[in-house]
KEMI-773728 format. One record per residue (C-alpha): x, y, z; residue number from 1. Coordinates in Angstrom, 1 decimal. Layout:
REM KEMI-773728
X	Y	Z	NUM
...
This chain:
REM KEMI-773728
55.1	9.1	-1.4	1
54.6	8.9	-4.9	2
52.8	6.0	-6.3	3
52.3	5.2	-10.6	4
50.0	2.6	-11.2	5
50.8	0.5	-13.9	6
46.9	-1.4	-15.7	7
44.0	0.1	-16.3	8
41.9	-2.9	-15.6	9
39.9	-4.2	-12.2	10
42.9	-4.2	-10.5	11
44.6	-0.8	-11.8	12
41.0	0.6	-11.0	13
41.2	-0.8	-7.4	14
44.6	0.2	-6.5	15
44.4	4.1	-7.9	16
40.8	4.3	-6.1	17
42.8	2.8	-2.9	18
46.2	5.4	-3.4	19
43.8	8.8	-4.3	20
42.1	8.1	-0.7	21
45.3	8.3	1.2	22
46.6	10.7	3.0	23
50.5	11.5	2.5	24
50.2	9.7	-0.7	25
50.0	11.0	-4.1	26
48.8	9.4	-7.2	27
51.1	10.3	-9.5	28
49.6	8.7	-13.1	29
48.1	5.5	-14.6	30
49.5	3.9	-17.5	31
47.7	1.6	-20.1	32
47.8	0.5	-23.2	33
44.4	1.5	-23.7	34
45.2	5.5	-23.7	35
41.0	6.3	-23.6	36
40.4	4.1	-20.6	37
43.7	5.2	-19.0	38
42.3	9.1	-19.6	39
39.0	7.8	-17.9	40
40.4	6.4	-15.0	41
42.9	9.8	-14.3	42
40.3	12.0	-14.6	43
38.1	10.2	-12.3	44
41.4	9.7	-9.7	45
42.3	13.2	-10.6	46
46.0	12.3	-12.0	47
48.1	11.7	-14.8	48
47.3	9.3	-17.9	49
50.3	7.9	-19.9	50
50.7	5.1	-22.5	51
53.7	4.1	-21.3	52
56.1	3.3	-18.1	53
58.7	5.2	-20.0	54
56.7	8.1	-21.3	55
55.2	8.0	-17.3	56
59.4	7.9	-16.0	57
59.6	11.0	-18.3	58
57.1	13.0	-16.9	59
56.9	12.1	-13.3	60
60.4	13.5	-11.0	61
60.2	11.4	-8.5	62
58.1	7.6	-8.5	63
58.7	6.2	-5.0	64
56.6	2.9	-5.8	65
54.9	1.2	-8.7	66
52.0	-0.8	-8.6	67
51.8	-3.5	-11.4	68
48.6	-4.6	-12.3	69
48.9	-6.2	-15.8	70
48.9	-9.8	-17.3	71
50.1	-12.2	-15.4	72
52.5	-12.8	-18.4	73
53.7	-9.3	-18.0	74
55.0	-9.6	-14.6	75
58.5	-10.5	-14.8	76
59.5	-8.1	-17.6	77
57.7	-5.5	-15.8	78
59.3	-6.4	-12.3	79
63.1	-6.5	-13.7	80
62.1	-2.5	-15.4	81
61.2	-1.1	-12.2	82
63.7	-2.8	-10.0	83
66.4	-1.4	-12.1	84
65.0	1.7	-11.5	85
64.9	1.5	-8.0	86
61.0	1.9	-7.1	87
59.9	-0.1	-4.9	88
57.3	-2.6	-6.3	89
53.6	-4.0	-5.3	90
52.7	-6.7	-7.6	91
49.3	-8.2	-8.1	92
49.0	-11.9	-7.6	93
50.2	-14.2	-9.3	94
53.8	-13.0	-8.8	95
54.0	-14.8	-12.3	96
53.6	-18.4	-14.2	97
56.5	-19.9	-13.3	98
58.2	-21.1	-10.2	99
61.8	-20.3	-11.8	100
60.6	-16.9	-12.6	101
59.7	-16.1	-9.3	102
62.3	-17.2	-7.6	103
64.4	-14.9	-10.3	104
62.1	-11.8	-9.8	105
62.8	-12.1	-5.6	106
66.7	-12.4	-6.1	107
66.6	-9.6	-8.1	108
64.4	-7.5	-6.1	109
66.9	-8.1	-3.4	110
70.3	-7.3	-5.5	111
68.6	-4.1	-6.2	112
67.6	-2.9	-2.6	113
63.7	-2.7	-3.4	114
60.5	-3.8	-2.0	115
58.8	-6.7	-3.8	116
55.1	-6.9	-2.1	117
53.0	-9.6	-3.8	118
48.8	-8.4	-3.6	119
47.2	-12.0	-2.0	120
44.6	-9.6	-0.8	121
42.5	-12.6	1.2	122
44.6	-11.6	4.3	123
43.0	-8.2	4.5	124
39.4	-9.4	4.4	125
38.1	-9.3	8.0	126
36.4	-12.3	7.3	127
39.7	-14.2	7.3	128
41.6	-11.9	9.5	129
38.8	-12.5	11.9	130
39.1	-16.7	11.2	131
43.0	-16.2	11.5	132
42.1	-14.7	15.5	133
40.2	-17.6	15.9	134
42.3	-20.2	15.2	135
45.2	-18.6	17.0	136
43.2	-18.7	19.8	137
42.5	-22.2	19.8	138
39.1	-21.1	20.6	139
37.8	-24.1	18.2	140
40.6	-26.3	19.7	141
42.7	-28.1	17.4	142
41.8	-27.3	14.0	143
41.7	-31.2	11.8	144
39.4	-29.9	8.6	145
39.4	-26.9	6.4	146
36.8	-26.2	3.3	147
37.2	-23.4	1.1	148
35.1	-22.4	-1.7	149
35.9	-19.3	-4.4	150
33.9	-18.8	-7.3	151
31.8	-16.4	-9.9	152
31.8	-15.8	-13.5	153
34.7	-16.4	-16.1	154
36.8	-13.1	-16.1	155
36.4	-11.1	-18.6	156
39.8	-9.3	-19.9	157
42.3	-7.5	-22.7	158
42.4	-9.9	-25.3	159
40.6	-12.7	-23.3	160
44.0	-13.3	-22.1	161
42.4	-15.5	-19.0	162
40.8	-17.9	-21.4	163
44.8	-18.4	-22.4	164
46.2	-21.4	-20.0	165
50.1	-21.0	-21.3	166
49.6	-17.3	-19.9	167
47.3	-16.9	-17.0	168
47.4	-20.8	-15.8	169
43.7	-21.2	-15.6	170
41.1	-21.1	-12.2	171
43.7	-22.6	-10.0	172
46.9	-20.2	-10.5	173
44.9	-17.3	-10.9	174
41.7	-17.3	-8.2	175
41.9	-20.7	-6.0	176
45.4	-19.5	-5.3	177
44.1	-17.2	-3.0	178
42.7	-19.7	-0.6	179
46.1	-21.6	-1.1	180
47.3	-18.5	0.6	181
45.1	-18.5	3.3	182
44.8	-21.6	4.3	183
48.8	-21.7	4.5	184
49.0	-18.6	6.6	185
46.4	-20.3	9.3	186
47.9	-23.8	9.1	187
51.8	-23.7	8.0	188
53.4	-25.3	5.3	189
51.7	-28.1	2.6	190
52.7	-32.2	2.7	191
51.2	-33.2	-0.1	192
48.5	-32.1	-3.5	193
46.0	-33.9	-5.5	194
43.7	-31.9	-7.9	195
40.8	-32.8	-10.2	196
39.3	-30.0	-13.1	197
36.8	-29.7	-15.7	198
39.3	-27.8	-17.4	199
39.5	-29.3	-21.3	200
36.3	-31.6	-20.4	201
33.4	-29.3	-20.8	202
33.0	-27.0	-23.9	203
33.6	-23.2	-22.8	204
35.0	-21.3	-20.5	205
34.0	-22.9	-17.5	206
35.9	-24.2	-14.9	207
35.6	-26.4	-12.0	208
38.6	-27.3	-9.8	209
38.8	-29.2	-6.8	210
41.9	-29.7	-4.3	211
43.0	-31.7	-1.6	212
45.5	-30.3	0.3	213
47.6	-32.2	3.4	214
49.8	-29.9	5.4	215
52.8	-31.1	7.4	216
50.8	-30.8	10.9	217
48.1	-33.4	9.4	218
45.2	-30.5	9.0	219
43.4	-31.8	5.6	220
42.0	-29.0	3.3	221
39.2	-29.4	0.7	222
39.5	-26.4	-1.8	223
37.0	-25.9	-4.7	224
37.0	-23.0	-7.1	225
34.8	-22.5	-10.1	226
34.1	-20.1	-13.1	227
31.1	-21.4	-13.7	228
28.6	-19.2	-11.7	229
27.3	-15.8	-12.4	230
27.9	-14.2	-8.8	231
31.4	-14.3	-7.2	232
30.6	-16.2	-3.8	233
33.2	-17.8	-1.0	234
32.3	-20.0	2.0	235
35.5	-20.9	4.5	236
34.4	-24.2	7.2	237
37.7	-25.0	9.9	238
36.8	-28.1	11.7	239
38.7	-28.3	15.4	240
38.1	-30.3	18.4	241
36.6	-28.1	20.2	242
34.3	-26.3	17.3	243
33.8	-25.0	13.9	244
34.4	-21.2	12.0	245
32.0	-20.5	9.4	246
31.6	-18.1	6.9	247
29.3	-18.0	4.0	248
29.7	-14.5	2.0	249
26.2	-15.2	0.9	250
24.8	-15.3	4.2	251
24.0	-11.9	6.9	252
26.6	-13.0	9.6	253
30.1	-13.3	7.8	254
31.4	-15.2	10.6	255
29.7	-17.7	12.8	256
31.5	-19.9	15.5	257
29.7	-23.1	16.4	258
30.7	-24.4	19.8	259
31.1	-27.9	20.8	260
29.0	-28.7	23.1	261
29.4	-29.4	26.8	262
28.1	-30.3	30.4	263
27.2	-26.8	31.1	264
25.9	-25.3	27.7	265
24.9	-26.7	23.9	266
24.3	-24.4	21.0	267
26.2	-21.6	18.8	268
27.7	-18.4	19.3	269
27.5	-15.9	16.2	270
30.6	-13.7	15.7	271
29.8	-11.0	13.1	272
32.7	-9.2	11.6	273
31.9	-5.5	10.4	274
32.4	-4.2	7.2	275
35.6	-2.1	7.6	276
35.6	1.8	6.5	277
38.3	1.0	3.8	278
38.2	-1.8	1.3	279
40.5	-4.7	1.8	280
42.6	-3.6	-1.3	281
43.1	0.1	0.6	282
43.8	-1.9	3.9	283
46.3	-3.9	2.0	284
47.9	-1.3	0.1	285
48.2	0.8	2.9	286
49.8	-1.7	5.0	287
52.4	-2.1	2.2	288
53.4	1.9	2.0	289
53.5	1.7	6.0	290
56.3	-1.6	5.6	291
58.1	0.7	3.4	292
58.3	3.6	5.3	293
58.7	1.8	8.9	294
60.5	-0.7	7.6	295
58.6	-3.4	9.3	296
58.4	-7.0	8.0	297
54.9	-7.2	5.7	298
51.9	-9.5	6.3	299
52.3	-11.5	3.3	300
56.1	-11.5	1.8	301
57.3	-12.1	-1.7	302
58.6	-15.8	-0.2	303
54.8	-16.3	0.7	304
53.7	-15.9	-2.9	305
56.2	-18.0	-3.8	306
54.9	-20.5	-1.2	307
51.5	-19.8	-2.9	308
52.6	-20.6	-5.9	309
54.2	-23.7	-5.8	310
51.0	-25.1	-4.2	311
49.0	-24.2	-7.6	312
51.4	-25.2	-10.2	313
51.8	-28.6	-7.4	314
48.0	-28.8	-8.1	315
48.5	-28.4	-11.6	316
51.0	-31.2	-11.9	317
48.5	-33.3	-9.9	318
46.0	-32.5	-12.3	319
48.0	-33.6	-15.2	320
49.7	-36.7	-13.9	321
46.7	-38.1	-12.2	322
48.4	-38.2	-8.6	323
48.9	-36.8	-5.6	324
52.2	-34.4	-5.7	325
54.6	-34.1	-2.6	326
55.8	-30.2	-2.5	327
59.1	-32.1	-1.6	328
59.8	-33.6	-4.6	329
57.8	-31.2	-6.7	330
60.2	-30.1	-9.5	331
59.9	-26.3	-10.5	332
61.3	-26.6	-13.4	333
58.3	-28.9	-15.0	334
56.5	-27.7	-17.7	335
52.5	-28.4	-17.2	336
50.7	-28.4	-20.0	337
């Protein structure tokens, strides 16, 4: 298969380093604005550089999937291009800023017969594929309580286009958004939001965020993200009856189980995960190109980052109206400012 990767940023840099290590797969050319950096990051993959998806269309006879990492802000325009071209599509998280514009970008998808596979990359770490196991297995019983953390530095970007709200919709839509993910995968759908941040309070670019989140099976999740720290960190505590996971990414053991103690034994049982030969991203892309050419149903669907989503722009309402926001009654078509 033939794959053009569309950003010559982190993410453009992680998805051509993923596609030149595959077998079967050919990275056929990155395009960015930035034609020197787009030169840089060929040469290193050993492909194509072009300023352009048209100029890239042009030169390249056959383009079986497209890999969009750009601007949040550029996602829909980007999507409706390559659908009408017929590639099939991987698209970095966000799917985009707005609810309605999802929603549009998945119908279309579908009227055009293509693949729309949305990057929340969180499902590929085995940290969390390893918590997922756990929880399935009701090895910690019951789960009641969930804690997140997800955090580092302000991103740095073209045009600082992060620091802009209207495009990238701040800390939440952007990074907690992948724990929104997660936690929805282990525990089903959300109830109901309330979300405080620092965001317009402190002078910078820091950010603090906290969210409660209350799913429909009555598990309560405490989420905080922050780009306020130097070195990107995450931390994941589920609370069942019967035990807790752990995992601290600052810590030896990624994953540590803490068993409940009973008549016949007390104390913990450590549960390291491996690092895997691949990176996450290469796991996840690779799952993607194997949906596509098997035809099996994906890990994470467009409808999930849709799901995803509407819990961050929920969190974001919350955030600006001061109250808890019910997913049912959430309004997509709300403006947050």
């Amino acid at each position: 298969m033939n794959i053009l990767v569309l950003g010559t940023g982190t993410m453009g840099n992680a998805h051509a380093a993923a596609y030149a290590e595959m077998e079967g797969i050919t990275l056929s050319g990155i395009v960015g604005a930035h034609v020197e950096k787009a030169e840089q990051l060929a040469e290193k993959y050993g492909t194509k550089a072009f300023s352009s998806y048209e100029k890239a269309k042009q030169e390249i006879p056959d383009i079986d999937v497209v890999s969009i990492c750009l601007p949040t802000s550029l996602h829909k325009e980007t999507v409706f291009q390559v659908a009408r071209d017929k590639f099939h599509i991987i698209c970095e998280k966000p799917l985009t800023r707005h609810l309605a514009d999802a929603r549009e970008m998945i119908d279309f998808c579908q009227q055009q017969g293509v693949h729309l596979f949305v990057g929340h990359v969180v499902r590929f770490f085995p940290e969390y594929v390893r918590a997922k196991e756990i929880i399935d297995s009701q090895k910690i019983g019951e789960p009641v309580i969930a804690r997140t953390t997800r955090g580092g530095a302000f991103p740095n970007a073209s045009k600082d286009w992060y620091a802009n709200f209207e495009k990238s919709g701040g800390l939440i839509l952007d990074m907690v958004i992948h724990d929104f993910d997660f936690l929805r995968w282990c525990f089903g759908e959300v109830e109901r939001v309330y979300a405080k941040t620092s965001r317009g309070r402190v002078a910078g670019k820091m950010e603090y965020a906290l969210i409660t989140l209350r799913f429909e099976n009555g598990v309560i999740a405490h989420v905080e993200g922050t780009w306020a720290h130097q070195n990107f960190h995450t931390k994941l505590e589920i609370a069942g009856k019967q035990g807790i996971i752990q995992h601290d990414s600052t810590s030896v053991n990624p994953v540590v189980i803490e068993k409940g103690s009973s008549t016949e034994a007390a104390g913990g049982v450590a549960v390291p995960s491996s690092p895997t030969k691949y990176s996450p991203y290469y796991l996840e892309l690779a799952h993607f190109i194997s949906c596509i050419k098997e035809g099996k149903a994906a890990r994470v669907t467009a409808e999930d980052a849709y799901k995803a989503m509407e819990i961050s722009l929920a969190a974001l309402q919350s955030i600006a109206s001061g109250e808890p926001v019910y997913l049912e009654q959430f309004s997509s078509l709300e403006e947050i400012k």
